[in-house]
Backbone as a ProteinNet text record, in pm:
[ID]
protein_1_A
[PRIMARY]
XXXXXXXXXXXXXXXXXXXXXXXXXXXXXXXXXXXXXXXXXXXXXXXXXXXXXXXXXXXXXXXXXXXXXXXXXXXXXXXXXXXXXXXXXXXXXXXXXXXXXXXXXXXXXXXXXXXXXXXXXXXXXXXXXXXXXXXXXXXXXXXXXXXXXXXXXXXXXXXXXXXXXXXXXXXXXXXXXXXXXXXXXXXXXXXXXXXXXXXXXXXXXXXXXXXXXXXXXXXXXXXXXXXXXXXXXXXXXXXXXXXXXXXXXXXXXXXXXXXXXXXXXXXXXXXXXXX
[TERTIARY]
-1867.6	-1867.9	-1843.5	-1910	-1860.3	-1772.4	-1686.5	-1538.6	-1445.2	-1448.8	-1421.9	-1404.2	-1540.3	-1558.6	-1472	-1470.1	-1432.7	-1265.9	-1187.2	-1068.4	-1017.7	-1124.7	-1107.5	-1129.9	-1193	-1249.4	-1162.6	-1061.4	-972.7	-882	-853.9	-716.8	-745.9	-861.8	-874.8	-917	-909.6	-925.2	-753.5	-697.4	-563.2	-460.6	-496.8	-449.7	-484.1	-612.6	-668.8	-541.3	-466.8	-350	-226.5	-256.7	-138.4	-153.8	-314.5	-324.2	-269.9	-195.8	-135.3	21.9	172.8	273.7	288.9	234.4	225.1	160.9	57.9	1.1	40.9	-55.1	-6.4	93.1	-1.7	54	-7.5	112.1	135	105.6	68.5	113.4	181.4	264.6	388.7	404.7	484.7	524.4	690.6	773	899.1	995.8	1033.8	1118.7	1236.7	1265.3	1406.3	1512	1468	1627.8	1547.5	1585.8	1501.7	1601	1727.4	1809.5	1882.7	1867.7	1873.5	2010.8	2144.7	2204.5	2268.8	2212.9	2246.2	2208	2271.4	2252.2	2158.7	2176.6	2103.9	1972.1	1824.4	1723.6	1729.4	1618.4	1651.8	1469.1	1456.2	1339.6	1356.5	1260.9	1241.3	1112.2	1136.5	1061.4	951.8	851.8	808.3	708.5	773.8	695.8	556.3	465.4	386.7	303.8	356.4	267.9	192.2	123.3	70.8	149.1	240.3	308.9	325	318.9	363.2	521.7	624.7	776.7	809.7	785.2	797.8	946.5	832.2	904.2	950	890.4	909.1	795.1	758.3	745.9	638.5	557.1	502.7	367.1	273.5	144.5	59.4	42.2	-42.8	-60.1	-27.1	13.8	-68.8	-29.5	-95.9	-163.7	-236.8	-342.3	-306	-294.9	-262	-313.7	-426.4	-500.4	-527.6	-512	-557.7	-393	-292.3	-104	-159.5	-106	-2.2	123.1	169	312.3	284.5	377	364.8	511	542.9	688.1	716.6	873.1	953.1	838.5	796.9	698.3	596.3	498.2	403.1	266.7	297.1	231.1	181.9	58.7	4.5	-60.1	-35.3	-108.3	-119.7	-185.1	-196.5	-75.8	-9.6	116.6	28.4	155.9	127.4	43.7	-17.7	-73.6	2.3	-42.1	112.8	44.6	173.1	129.7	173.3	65.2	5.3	28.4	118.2	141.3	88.7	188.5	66.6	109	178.2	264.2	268.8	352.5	312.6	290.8	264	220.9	331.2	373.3	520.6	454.5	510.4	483.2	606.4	650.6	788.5	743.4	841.8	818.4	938.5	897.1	1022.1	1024	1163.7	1151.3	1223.8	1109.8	1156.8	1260.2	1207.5	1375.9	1379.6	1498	1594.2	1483.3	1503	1415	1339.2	1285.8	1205.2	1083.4	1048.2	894.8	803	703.2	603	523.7	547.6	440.7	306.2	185.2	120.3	-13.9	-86.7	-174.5	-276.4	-378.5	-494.2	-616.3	-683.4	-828.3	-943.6	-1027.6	-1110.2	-1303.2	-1308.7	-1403.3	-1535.7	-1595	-1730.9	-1760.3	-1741.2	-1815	-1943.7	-2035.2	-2107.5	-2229.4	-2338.4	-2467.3	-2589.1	-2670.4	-2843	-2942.7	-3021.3	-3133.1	-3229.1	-3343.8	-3433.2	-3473.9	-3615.7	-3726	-3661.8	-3573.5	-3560.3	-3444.1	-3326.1	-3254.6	-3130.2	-3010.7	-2933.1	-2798.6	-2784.1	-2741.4	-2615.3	-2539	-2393.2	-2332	-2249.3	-2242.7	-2109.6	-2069.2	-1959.1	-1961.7	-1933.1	-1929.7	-1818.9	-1863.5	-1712.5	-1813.9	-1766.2	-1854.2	-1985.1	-1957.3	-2053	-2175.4	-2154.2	-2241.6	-2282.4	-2268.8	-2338	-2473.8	-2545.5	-2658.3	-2728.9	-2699.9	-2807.5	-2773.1	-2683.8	-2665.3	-2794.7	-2822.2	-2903.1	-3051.7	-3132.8	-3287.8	-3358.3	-3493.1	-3574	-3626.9	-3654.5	-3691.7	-3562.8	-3462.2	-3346.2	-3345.4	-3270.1	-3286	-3157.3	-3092.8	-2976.3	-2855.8	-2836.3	-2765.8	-2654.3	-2542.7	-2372.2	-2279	-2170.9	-2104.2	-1950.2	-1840.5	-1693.9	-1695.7	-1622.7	-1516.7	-1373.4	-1289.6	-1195.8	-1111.4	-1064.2	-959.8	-825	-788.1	-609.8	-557.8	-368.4	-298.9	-138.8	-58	35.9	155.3	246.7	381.1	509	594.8	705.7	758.9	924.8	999.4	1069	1077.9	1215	1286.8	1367.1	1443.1	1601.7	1553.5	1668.2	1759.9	1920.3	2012.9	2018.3	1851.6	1891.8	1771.3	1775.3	1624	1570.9	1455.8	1382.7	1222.1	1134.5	1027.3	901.3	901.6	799	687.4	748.1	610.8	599.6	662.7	617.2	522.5	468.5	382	276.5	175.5	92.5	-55.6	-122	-248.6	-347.3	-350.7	-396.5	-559	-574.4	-692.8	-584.5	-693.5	-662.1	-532.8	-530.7	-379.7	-266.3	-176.6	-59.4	73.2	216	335.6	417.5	419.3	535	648.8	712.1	876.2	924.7	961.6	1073.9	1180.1	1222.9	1375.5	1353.2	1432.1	1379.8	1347.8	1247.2	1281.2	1402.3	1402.6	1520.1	1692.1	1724.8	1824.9	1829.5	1816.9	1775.3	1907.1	1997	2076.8	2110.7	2142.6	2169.1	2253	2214.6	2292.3	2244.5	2164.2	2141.2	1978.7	1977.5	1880.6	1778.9	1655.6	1509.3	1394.4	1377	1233.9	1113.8	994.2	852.2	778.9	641.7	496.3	422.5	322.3	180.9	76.9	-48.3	-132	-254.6	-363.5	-496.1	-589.5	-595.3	-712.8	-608.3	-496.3	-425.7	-400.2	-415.9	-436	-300.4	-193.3	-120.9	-180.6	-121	-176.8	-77.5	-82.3	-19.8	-27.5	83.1	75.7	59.1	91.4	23.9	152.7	85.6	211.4	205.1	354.4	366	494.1	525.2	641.6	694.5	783.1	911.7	970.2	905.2	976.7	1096.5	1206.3	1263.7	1239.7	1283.7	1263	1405.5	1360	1462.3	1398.7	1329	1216.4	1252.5	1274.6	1255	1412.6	1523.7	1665.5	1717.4	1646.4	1653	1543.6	1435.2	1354.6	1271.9	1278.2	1249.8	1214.2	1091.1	1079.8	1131.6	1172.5	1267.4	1161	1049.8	978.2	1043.9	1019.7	1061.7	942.7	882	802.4	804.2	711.2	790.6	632.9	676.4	544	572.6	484.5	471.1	522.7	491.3	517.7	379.2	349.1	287.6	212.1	332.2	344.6	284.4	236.9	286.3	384.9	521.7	644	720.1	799.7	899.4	1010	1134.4	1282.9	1354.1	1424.9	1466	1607.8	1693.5	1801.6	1769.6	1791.9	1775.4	1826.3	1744.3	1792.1	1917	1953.5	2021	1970.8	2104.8	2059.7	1947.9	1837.3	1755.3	1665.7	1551.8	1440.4	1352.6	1264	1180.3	1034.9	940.1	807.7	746.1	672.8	645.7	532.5	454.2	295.1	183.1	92.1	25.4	-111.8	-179.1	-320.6	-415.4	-526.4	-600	-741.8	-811.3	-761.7	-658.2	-549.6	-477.4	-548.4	-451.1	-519.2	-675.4	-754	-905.3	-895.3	-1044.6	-1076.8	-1180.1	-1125.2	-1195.2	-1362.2	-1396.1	-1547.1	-1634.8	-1760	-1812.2	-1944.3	-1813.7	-1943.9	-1900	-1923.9	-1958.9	-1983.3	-2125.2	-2264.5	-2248	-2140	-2164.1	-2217.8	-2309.3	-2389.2	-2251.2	-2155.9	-2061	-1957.3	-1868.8	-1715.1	-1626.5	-1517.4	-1435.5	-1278.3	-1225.3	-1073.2	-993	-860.4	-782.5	-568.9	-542.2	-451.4	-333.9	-202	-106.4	5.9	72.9	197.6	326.8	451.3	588.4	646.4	718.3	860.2	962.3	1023	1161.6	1267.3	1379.1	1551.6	1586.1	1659.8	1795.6	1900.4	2000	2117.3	2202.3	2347.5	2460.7	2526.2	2554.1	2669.2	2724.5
-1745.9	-1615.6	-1504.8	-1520.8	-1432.3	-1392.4	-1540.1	-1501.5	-1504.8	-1513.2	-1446.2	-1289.7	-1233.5	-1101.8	-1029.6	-1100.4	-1021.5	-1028.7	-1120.5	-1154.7	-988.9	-979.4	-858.2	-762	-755.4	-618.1	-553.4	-697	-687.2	-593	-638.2	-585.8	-481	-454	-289.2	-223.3	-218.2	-140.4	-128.1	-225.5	-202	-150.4	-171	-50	51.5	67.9	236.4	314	226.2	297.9	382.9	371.6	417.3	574.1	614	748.9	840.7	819.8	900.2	854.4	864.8	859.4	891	1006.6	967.8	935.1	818.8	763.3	652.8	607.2	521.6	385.4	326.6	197.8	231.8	140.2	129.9	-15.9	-16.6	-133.9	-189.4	-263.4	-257.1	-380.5	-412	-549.6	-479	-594.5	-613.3	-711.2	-713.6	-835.6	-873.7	-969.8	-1002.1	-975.9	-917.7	-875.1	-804	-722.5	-636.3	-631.8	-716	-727.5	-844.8	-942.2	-1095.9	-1136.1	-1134.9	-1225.9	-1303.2	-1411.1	-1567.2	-1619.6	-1747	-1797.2	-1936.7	-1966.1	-2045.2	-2032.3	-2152.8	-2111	-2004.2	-1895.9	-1830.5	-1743.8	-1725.2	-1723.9	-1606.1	-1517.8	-1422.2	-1457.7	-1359.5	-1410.1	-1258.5	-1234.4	-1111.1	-1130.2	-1032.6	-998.3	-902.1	-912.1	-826.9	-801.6	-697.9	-637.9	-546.1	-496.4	-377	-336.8	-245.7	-232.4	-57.2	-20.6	114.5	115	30.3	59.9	56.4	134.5	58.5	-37.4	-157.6	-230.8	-367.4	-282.8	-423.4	-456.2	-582	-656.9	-693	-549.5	-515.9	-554.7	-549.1	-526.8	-673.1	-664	-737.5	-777.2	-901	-935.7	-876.3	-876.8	-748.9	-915.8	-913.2	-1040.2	-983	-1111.9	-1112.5	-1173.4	-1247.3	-1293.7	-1210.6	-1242.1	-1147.6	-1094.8	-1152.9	-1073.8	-1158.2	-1061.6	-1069.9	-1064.5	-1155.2	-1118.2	-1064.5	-926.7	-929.7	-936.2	-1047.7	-1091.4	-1005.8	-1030	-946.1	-915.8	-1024.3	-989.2	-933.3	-875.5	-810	-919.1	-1037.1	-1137	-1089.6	-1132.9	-1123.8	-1209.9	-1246	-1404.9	-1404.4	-1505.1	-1475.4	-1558.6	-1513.8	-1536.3	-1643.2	-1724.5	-1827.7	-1782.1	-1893.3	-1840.6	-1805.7	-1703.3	-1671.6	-1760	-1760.1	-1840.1	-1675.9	-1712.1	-1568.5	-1634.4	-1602.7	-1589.1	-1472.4	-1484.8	-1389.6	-1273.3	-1213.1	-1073.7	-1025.9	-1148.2	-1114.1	-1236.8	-1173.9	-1269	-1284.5	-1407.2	-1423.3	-1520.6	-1486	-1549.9	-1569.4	-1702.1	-1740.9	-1742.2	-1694.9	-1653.4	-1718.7	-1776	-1812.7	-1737.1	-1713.3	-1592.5	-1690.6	-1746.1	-1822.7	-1761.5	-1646.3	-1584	-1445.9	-1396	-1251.6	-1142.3	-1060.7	-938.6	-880.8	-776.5	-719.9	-783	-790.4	-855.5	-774.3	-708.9	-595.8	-695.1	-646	-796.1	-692.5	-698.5	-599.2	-687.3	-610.3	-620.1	-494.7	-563	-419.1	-479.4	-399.5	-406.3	-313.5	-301.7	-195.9	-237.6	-147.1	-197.4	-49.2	-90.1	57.9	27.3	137.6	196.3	260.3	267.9	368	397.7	462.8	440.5	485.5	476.6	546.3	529.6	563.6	607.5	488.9	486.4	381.5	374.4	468.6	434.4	534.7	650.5	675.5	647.1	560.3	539.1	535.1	513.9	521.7	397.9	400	243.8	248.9	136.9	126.8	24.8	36.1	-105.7	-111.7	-233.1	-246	-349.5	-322.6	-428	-391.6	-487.6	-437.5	-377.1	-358.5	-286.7	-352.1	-494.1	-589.4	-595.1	-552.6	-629.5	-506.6	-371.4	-235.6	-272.5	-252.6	-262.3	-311.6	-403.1	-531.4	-512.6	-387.6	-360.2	-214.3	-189.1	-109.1	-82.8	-110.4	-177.6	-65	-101.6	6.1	75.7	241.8	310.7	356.5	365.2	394.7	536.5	647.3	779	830	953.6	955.1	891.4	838.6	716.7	794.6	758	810.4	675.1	672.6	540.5	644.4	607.6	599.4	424.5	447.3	396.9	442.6	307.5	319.1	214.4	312.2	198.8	187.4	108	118.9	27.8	37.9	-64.7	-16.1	-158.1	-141.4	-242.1	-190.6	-238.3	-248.4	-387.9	-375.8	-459.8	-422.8	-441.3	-523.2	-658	-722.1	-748.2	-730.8	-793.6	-897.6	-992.9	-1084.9	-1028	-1063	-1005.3	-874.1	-855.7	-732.2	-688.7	-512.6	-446.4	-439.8	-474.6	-455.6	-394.2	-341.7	-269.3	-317.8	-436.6	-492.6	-490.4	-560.6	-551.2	-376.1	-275.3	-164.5	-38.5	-151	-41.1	-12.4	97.4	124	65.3	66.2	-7.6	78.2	241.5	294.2	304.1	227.4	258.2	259.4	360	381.6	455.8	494.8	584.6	517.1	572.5	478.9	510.3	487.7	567.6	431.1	599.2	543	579	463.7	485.6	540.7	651.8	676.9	611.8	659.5	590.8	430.3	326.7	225.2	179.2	119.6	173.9	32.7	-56.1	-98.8	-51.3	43.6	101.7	260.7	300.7	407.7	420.5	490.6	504.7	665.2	689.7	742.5	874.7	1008.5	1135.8	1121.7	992.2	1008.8	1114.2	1129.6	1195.5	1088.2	1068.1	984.9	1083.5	958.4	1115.2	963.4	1043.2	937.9	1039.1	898.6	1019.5	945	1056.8	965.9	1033.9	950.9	944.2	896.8	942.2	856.7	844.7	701.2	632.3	708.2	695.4	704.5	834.6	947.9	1093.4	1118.1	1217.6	1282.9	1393.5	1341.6	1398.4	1561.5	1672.5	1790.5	1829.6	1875.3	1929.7	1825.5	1720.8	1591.1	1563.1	1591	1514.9	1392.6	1334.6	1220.8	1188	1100	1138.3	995.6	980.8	839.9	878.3	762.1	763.1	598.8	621.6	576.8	417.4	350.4	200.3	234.4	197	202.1	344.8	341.8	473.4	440.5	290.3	293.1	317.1	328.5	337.7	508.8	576.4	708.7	812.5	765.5	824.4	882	942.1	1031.6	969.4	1033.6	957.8	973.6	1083.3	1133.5	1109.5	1182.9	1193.5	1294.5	1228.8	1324.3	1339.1	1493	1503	1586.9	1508.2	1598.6	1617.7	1671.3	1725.6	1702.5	1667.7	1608.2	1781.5	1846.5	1923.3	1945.1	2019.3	2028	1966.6	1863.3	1756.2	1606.1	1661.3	1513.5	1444.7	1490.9	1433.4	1528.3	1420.6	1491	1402.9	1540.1	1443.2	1533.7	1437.7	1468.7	1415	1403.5	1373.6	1264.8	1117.7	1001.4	1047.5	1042	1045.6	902.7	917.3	814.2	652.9	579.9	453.8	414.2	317	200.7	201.7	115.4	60.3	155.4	238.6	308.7	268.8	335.7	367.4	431.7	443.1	549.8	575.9	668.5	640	785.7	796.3	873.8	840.3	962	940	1054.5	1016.7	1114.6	1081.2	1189.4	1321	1348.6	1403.7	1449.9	1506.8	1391.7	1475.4	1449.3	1349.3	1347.6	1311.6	1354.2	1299.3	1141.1	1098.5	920.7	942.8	841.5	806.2	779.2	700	627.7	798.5	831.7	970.4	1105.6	1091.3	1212.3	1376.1	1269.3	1405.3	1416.9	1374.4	1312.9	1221.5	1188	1082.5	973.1	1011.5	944.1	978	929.3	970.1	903.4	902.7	767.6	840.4	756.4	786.8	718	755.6	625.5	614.3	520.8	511.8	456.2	459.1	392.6	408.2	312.2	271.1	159.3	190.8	98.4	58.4	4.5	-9.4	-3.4	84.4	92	115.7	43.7	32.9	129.2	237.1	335.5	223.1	257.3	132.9	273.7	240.3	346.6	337	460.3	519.7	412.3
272.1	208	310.2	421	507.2	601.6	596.9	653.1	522.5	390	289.3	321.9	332.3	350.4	444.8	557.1	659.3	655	607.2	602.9	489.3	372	281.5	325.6	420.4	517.8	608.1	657.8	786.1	671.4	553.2	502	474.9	435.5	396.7	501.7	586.9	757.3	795.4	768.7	795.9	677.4	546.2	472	456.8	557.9	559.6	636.9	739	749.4	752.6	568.4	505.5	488	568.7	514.2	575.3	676.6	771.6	791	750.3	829.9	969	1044.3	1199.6	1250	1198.4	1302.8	1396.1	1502.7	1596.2	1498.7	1431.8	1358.1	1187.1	1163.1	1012.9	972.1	852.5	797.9	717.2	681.9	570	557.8	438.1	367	366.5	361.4	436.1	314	249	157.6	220.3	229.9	266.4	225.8	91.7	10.4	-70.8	-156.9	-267.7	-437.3	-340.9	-497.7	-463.4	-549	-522.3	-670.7	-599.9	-719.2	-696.3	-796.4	-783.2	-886.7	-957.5	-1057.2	-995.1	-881.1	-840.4	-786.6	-815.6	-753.5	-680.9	-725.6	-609.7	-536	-423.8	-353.9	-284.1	-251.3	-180.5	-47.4	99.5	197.1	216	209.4	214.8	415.7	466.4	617.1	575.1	677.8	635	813.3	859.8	1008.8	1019.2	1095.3	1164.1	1265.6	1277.1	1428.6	1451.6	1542.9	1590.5	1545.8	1555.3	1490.4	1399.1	1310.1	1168.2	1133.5	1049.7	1027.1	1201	1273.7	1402.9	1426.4	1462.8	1460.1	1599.6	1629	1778.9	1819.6	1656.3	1762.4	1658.5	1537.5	1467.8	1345	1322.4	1126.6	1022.8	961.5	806	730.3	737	662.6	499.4	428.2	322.2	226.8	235.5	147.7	34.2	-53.6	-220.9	-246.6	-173.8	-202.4	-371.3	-489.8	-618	-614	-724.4	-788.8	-911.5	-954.5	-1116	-1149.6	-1250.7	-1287.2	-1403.8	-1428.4	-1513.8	-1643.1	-1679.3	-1818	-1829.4	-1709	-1647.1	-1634	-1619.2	-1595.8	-1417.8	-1421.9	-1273.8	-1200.3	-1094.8	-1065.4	-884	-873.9	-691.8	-640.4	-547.9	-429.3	-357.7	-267.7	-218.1	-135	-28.8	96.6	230.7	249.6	380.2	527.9	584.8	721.9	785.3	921.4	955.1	1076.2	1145.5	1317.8	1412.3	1548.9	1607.6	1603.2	1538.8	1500.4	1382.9	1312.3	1123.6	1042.4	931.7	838.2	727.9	682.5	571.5	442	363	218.9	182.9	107.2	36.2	-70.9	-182	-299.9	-375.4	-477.5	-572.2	-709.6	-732	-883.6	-933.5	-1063.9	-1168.7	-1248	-1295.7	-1405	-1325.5	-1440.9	-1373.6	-1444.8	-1304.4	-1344.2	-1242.8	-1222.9	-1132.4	-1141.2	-962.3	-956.4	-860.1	-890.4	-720	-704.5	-589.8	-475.8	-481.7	-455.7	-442.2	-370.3	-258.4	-168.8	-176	-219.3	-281.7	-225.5	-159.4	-127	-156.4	-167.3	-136.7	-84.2	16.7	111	109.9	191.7	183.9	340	430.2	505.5	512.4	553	588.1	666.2	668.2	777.4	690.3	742.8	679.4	838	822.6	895.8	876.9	954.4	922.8	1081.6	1060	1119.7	1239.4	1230.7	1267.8	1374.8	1366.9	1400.7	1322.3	1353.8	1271.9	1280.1	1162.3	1133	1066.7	1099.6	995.2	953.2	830.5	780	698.3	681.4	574.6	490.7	369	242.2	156.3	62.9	-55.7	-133.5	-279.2	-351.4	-438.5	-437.5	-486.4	-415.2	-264.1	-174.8	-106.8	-122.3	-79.4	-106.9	-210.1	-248.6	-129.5	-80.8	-16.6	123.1	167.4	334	333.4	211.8	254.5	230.3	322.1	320.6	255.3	192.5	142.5	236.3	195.2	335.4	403.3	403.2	418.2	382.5	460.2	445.2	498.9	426.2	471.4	483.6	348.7	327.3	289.1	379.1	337.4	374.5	225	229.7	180.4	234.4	171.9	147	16.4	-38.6	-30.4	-17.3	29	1.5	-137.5	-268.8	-227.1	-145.7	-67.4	-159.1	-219.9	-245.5	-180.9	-177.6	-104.2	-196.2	-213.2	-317.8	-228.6	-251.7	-278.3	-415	-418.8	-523.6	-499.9	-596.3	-544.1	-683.2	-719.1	-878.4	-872.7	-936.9	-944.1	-1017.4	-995.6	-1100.2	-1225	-1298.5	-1379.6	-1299.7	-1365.7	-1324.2	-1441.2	-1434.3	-1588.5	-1527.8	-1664.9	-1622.8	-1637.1	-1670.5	-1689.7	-1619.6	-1509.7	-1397.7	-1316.1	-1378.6	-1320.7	-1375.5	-1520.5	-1576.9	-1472.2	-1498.3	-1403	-1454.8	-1378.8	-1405.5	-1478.1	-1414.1	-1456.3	-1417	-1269.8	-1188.3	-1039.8	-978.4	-810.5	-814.3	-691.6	-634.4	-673.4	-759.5	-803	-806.8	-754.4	-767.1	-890.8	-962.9	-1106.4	-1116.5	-1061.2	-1022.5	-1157.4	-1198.9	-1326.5	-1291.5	-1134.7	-1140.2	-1118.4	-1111.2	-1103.6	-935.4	-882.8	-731.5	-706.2	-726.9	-718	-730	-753.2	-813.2	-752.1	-617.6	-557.2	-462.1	-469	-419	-299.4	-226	-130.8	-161.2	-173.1	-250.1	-387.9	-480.3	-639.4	-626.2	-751.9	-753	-793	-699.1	-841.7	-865.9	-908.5	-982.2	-947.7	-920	-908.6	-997.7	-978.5	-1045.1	-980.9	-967.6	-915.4	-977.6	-1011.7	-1080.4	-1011.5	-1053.1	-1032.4	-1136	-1125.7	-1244.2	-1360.6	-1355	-1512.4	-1533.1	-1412.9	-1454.3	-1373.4	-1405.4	-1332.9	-1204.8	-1046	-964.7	-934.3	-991	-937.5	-788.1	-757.7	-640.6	-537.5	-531.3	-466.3	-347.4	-196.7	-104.9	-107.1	-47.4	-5.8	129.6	153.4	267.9	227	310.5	341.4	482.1	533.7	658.2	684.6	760.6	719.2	835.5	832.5	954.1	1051.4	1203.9	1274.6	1390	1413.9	1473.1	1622	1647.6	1838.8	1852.8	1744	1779	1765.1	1701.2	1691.5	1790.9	1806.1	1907.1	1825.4	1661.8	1592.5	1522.7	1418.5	1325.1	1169.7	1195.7	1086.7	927.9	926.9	805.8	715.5	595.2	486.9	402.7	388.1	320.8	159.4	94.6	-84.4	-116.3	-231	-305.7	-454.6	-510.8	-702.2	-738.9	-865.7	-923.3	-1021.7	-1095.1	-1171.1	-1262.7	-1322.1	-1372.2	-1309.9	-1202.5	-1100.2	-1087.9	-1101.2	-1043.1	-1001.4	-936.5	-807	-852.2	-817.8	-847.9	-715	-682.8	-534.1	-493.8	-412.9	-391.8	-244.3	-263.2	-211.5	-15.5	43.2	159.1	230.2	357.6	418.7	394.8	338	321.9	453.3	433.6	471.8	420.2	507.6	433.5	482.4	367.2	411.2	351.5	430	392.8	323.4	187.4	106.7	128.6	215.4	217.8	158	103.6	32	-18.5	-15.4	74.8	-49.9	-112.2	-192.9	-138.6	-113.9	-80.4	41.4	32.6	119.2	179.7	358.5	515.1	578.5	479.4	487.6	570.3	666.5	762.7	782.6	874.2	836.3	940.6	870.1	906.3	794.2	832.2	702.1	636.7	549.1	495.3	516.7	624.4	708.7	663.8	663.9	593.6	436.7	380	251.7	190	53.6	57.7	-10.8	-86.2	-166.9	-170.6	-73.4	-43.6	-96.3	-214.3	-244	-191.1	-121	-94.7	-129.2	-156.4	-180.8	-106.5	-107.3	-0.7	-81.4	-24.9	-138.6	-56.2	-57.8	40.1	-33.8	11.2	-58.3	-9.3	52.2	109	-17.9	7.4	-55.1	34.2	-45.9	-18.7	-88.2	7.7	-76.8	-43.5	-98.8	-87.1	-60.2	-13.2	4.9	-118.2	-144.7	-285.4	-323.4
[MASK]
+++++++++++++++++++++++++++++++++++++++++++++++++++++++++++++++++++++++++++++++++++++++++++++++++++++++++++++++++++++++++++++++++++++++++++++++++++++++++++++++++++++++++++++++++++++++++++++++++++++++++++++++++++++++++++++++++++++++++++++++++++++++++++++++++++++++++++++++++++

């Protein structure tokens, strides 16, 4: 049970990541292709690191235990087990029929400290197992939560929407346009939402992969609308990063001087393709 725990702990410490585009390291999931056509079997390879380059391959594999597939029909089920080397971690995936499939990697973990006897103490659990990190007599008790999930897209031969309804819990981006089908000068439109609510006024950025060949990191930052969506004109083809963070900009630590902090984190890789 408790290297259970900690394997769920590792992932949500490293999708706490996503709350910042400039920070040191990221973490990201990688597909080998994001539009697959073939009439024959056909399989997708998904990477998954921690690295300062995005998208290379530098410092430490993105643990993947708890990866989903949700297939064309919005069926949801657990992904193989990835073999986890000393850089990244890969999962092979086979897409039984045609259609869009989001891989998705979701954790959520609790930080925090209390007092006792005059000292001060700190701890981490998931949300099942808070209760019992914190002893009676306990004073000054401050915990974050910290609901992270992380998406990519891959679709065989057609795009369909099945697997992109929204769940309608935690930080969530609702591709209007299809994110498969994102082209370079087109215009898309997103939304984002929490727990099912449209988020107004809400940043987010895309940064693009290829950072140690440009020097720059070339962030692009947007903002939702009123509505909670944004329609925008597709930057330069590659594979980018979508990352976005509620509350925007928070500062990390378990609490701090709050008794009940919940944050939440949300990250993509998407393909623009060229005109």
């Amino acid at each position: 049970m408790q290297a259970k725990f900690m394997k769920q702990f590792s992932i949500a410490i490293a999708l706490a990541g996503i709350a910042c585009a400039a920070q040191a390291h990221r973490p990201w999931m990688l597909p080998t292709s994001t539009f697959i056509e073939t009439d024959r079997e056909a399989w997708v390879t998904i990477d998954g690191a921690v690295s300062e380059g995005l998208f290379n391959v530098d410092h430490m594999p993105l643990r993947m235990d708890g990866l989903t597939v949700t297939d064309p029909d919005g069926a949801t089920a657990p992904a193989p087990s990835a073999t986890v080397g000393k850089f990244r971690s890969s999962v092979d995936l086979r897409l039984p029929k045609d259609g869009t499939y989001r891989v998705t990697l979701a954790a959520t973990s609790v930080i925090g400290s209390y007092k006792l006897n005059g000292e001060t103490r700190r701890f981490r659990a998931t949300e099942q197992t808070v209760a019992k990190e914190i002893p009676a007599g306990a004073t000054d008790v401050a915990k974050t939560t910290m609901v992270q999930r992380q998406d990519t897209f891959v679709t065989l031969n057609k795009p369909t929407t099945g697997a992109l309804k929204p769940l309608g819990t935690g930080l969530e981006l609702v591709p209007v346009t299809h994110p498969n089908e994102l082209r370079a000068g087109e215009k898309a439109t997103f939304r984002f939402q929490l727990n099912g609510q449209p988020l107004p006024n809400f940043p987010f950025s895309l940064v693009p992969g290829g950072v140690k060949y440009r020097g720059t990191i070339n962030e692009v930052r947007l903002s939702t609308d009123a509505k909670g969506e944004t329609s925008f004109t597709l930057p330069a083809p590659n594979m980018y990063w979508l990352s976005a963070a509620y509350p925007a900009n928070a500062p990390r630590g378990p609490g701090e001087g709050q008794p009940d902090v919940r944050r939440y984190g949300y990250s993509a890789t998407l393909e623009i393709l060229p005109e």
